[in-house]
MARBA-455337 format. One record per residue: residue number from 1; x, y, z of N, C-alpha, C in turn. Coordinates in nm, 2 decimals, padded with zeros to 4 digits. Example, Ala and Ser with C-alpha at 12.3 -4.5 7.8 and 13.67 -1.06 7.14 Angstrom:
REC seq   n_xx   n_yy   n_zz  ca_xx  ca_yy  ca_zz   c_xx   c_yy   c_zz
REC   1  01.32 -00.57  00.78  01.23 -00.45  00.78  01.32 -00.33  00.78
REC   2  01.28 -00.22  00.71  01.37 -00.11  00.71  01.29  00.00  00.79
This chain:
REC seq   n_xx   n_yy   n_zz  ca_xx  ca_yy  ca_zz   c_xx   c_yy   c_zz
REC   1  00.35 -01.99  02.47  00.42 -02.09  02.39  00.36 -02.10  02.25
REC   2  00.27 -02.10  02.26  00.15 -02.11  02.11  00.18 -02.01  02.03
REC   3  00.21 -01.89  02.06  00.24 -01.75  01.99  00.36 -01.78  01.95
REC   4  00.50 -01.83  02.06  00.59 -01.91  01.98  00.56 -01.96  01.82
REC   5  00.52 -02.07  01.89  00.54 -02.18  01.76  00.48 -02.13  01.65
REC   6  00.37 -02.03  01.66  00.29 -01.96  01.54  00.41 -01.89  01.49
REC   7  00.45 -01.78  01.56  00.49 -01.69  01.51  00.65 -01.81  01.42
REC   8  00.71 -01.85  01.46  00.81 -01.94  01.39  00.74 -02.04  01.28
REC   9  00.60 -02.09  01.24  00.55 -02.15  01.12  00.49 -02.04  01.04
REC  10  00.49 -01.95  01.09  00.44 -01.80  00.95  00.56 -01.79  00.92
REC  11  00.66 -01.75  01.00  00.82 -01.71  00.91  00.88 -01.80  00.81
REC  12  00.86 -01.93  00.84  00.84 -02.09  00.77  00.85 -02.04  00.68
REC  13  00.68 -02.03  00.69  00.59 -02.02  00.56  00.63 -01.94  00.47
REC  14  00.65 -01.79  00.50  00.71 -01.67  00.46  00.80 -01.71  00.37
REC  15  00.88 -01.74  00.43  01.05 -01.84  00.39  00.98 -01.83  00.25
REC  16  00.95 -02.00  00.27  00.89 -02.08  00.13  00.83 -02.00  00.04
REC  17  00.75 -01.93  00.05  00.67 -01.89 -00.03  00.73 -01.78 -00.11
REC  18  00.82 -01.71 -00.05  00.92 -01.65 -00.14  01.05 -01.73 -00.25
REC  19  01.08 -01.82 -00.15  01.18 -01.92 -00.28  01.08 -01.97 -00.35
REC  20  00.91 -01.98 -00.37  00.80 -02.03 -00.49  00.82 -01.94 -00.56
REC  21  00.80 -01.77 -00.53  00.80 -01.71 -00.59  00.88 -01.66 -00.67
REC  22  01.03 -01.68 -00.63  01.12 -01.69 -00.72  01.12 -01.76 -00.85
REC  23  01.13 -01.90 -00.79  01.10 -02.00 -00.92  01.03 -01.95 -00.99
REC  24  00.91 -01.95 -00.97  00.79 -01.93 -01.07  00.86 -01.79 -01.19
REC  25  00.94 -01.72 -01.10  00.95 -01.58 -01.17  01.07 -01.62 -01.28
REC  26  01.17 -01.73 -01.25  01.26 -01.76 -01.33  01.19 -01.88 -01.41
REC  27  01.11 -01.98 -01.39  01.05 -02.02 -01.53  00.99 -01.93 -01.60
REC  28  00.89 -01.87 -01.56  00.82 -01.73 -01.64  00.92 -01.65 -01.69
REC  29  01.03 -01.61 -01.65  01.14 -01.55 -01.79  01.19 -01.62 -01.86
REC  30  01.20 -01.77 -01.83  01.29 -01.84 -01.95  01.20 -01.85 -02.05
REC  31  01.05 -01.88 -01.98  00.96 -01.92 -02.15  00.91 -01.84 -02.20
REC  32  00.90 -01.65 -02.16  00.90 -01.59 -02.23  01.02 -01.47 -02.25
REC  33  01.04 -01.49 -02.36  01.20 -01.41 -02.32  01.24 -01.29 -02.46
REC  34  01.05 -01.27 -02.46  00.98 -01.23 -02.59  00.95 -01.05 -02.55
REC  35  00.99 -01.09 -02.40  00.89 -00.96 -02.31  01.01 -00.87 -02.26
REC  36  01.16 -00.89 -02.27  01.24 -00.86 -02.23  01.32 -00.88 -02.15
REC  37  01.48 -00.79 -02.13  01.52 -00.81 -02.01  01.44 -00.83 -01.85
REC  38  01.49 -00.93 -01.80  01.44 -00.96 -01.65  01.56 -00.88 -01.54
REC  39  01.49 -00.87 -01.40  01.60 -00.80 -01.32  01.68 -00.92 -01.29
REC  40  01.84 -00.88 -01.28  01.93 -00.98 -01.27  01.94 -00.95 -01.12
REC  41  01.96 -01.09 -01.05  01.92 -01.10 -00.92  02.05 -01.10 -00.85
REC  42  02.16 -01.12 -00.90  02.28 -01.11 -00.88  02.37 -00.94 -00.89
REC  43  02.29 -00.87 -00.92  02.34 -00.71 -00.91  02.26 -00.70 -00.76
REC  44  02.32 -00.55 -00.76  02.29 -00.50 -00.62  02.12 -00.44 -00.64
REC  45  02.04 -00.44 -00.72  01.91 -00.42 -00.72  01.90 -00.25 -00.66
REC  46  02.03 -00.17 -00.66  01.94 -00.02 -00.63  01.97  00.08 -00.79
REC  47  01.84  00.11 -00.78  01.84  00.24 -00.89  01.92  00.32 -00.86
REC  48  01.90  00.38 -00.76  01.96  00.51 -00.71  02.03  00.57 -00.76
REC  49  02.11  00.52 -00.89  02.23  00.60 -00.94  02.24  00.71 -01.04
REC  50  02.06  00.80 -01.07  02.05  00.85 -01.18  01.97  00.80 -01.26
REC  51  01.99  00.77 -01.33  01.94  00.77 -01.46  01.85  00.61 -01.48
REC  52  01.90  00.51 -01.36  01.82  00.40 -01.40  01.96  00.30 -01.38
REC  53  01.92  00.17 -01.31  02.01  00.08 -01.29  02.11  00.05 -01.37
REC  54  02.28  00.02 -01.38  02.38 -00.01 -01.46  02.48 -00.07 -01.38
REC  55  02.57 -00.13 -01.46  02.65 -00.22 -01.38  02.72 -00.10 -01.25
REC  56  02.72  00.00 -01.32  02.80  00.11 -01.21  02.72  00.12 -01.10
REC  57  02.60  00.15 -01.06  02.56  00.15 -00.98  02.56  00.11 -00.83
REC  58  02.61 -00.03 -00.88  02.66 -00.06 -00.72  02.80 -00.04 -00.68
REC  59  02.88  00.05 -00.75  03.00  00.12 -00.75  03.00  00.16 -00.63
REC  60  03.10  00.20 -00.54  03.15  00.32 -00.42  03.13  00.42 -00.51
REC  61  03.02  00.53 -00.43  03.06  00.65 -00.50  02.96  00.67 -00.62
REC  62  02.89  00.56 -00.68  02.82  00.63 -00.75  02.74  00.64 -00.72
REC  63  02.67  00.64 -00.62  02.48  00.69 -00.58  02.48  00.82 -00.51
REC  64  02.61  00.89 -00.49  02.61  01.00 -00.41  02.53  01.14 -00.53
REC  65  02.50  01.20 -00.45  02.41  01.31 -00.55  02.53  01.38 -00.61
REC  66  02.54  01.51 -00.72  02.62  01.58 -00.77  02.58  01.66 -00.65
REC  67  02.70  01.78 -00.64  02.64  01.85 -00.57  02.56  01.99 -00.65
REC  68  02.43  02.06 -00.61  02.43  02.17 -00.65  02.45  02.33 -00.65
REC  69  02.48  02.36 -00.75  02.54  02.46 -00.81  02.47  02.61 -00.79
């Protein structure tokens, strides 16, 4: 039962400490906004598409390789 309740106040914790870490990461880009573009957290977050993340990317179809020749 103890391993229970541990293992359920680490995942807690886990939780929280990632929505801190968010925050922190969206005041730190508002007040410097000197340092550039920030990752927008509302795209699908995969590179995979070549060349480096774009709105297309999270497209059907665009992360498939070309084929080779």
């Amino acid at each position: 039962m103890t391993t229970y309740l541990v293992t359920i106040g680490l995942i807690f914790t886990i939780m929280l400490a990632g929505i801190a870490v968010e925050r922190i990461y969206r005041c730190f880009a508002a007040r410097n906004p000197q340092l550039g573009p920030f990752r927008d957290s509302s795209k699908c977050g995969s590179c995979t598409a070549g060349s480096g993340c774009s709105d297309t990317a999270c497209e059907s179809g665009a992360a498939t390789p070309a084929p080779h020749h």
